[in-house]
N, C-alpha and C positions, 0 to 999 in steps of 0.2 A: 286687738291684734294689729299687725303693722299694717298688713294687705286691707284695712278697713280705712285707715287713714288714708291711703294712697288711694284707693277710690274716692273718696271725696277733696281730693288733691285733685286729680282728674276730671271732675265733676266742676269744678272750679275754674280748673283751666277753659274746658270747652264753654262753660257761660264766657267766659271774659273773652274769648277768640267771637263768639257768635255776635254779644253783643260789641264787639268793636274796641272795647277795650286793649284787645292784645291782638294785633294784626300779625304776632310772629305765631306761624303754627308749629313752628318746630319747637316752641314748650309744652304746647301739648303734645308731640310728639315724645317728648322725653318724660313727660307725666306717665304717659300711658308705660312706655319701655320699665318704669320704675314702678309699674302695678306688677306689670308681667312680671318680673322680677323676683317681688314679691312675694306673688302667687307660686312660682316654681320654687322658691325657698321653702314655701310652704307643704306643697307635695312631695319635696324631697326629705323634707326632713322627717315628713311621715311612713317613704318609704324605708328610709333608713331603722326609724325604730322600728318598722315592722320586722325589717331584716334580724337585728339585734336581740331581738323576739326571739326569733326564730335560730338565732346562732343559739340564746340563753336553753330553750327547749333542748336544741341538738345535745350541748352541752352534758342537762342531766340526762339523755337518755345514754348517753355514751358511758356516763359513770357505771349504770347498770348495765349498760352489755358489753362494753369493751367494742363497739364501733363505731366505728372514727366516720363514717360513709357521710352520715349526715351535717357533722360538722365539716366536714372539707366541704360540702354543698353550701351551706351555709355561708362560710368565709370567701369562698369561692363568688357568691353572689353579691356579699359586701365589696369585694375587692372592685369588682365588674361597676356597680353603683358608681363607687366614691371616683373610679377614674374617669366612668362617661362624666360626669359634674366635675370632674377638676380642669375638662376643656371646652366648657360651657362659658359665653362668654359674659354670661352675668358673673359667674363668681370670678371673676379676677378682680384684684384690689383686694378679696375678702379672704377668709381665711380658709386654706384647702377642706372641702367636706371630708378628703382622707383622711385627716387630721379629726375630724367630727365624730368617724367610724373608727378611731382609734380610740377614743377618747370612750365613745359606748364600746366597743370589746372589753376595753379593760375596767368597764362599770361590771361587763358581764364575768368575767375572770375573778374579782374581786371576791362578786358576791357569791361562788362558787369556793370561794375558800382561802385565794391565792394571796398574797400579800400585794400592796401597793404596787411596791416595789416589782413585784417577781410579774405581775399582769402589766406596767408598762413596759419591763423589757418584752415581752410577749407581744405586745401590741404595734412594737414598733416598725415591725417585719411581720408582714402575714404569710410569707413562704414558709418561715421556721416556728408559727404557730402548731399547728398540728404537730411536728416532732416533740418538741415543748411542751404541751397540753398531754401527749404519750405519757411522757415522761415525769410529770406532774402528778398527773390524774391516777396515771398507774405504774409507779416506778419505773416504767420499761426505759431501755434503752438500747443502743447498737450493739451491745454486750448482752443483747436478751435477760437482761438480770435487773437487780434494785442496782442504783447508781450508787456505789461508794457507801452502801451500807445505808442510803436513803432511805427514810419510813414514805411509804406514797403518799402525795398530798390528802387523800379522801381520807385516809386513818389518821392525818392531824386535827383535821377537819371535825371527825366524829368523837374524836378526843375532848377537844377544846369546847365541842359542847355538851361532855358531861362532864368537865372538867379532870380528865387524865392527863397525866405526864405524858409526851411523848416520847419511846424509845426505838431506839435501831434495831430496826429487823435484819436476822443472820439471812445471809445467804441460802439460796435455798440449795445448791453443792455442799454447802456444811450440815446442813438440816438431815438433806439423805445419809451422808455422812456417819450421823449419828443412830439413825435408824437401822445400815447395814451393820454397824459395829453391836448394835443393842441386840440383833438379832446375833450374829458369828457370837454374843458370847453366851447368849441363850441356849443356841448347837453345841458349845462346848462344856455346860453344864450337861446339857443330859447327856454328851460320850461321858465324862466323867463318871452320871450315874450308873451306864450300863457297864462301864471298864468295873468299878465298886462289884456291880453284881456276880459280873463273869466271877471274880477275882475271889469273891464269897463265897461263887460255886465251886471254884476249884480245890479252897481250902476243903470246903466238906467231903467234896470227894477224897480228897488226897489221906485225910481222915479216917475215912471207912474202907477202902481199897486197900491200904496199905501199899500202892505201885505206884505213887506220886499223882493220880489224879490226871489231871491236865497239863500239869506240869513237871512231873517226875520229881523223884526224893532226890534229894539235896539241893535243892535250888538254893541260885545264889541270889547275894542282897541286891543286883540285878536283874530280875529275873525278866527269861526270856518266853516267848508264848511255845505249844510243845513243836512246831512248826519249824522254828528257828533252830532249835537246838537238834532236830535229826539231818543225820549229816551220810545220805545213801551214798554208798561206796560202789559203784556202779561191776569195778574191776574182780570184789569180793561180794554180790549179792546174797548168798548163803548168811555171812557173817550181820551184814546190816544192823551197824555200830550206830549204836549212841554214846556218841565220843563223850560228852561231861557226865555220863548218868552212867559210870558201868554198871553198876550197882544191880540196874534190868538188863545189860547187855544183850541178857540173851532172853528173850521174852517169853520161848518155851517152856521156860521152867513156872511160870506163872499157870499155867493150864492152856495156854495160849497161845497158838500161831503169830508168827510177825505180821500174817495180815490180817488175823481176824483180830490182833488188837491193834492194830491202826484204824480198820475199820472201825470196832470200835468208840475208840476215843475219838475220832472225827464224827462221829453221829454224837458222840455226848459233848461235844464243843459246839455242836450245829445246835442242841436242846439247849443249851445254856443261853448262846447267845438272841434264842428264841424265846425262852421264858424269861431274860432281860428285859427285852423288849417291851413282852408283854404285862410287866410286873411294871416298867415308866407307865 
């Protein structure tokens, strides 16, 4: 290591100052400033990977819960590092440690899945890491949705290594989408079934009655339910016309009051469309 030579550099200097060889003390002076040196290259660079450690952990636990808490702590600590050392006045001349902590972020990005490419733009800026790494890690974005039809980095990731194809994941507004319409046309099969059923009971009535059933005789090739078709004449109440069907006009002649066969047929419309029901 360097910090071992530079001790016996030092060790060097002070024999040759003692014994007389070197009456300038200021090269020992500079011997020693270039141990120290050294030595803080050394602890720095160790707190650094510890940091990067510690970003890498944050990292994958965020993949598994979706919080972000630890890694903004994380980069939040590197950030703080690399700038107390970039006005440290050993490192001047040398090459910024932010530059150092950029270079491990994006060792840590990397190996988490991200492309070269996609972890130096990430790295270059630690403000808009975190929005980045969102967005990445889990398609999110300021549109609370996947970006443009983006698959999230973590399902390219688990693709690539069991070797799948990566594809575009739909929206998840389209997704519901599909599920509301799957369902509206599910409800619109079974009205179908029970309109069928009604529609089965009415024939058979209309069959054994002889008085149209539910519908009344003559119905046309539109037919109407029997609701539609009475048409109370408030001014002639006695008369209470059923204007398309004269045919029953008068319902007394069936054995039947005008109200006890409305009553009636309203309790066997109300049976119908209860043992429809219960027959779905």
């Amino acid at each position: 290591p360097e910090w071992i030579s530079k001790i016996e550099n030092l060790n060097a200097a002070l024999n040759d100052f003692k014994n007389g060889k070197n009456k300038d003390f200021s090269k020992v002076t500079q011997v020693k400033s270039d141990l120290e040196n050294s030595i803080k290259d050394v602890i720095i660079n160790q707190k650094i990977t510890d940091k990067v450690e510690n970003l890498n952990q944050a990292v994958s636990e965020t993949k598994l819960t979706g919080d972000f808490s630890k890694v903004e702590q994380a980069l939040a600590e590197l950030k703080n590092l690399s700038l107390d050392q970039k006005n440290e006045s050993f490192n001047v001349g040398k090459n910024s440690d932010l530059q150092f902590v950029r270079d491990s972020v994006r060792g840590t990005l990397v190996g988490n899945g991200l492309s070269k490419t996609e972890a130096t733009k990430l790295s270059k800026n630690f403000s808009d890491i975190r929005k980045e790494l969102s967005e990445k890690l889990f398609g999110k974005s300021d549109s609370n949705g996947l970006k443009n039809n983006e698959e999230p980095i973590y399902a390219q990731v688990n693709k690539k290594k069991t070797g799948q194809a990566t594809s575009h994941e739909e929206p998840i507004y389209t997704q519901v989408a599909k599920k509301v319409n799957a369902r509206i046309d599910r409800l619109n099969k079974i009205a179908s079934t029970i309109n069928a059923k009604v529609d089965q009971l009415n024939k058979t009535a209309s069959a054994s009655k002889g008085v149209g059933g539910f519908s009344g005789a003559g119905r046309s090739a539109s037919p109407e339910p029997i609701y539609a078709t009475i048409d109370f004449d408030e001014a002639n109440q006695a008369g209470f016309p059923l204007r398309r069907y004269a045919a029953v006009n008068d319902l007394s002649k069936v054995g039947l009051s005008r109200e006890q066969e409305l009553t009636r047929r309203i309790g066997d419309l109300n049976q119908a469309v209860s043992e429809a029901k219960t027959g779905h």
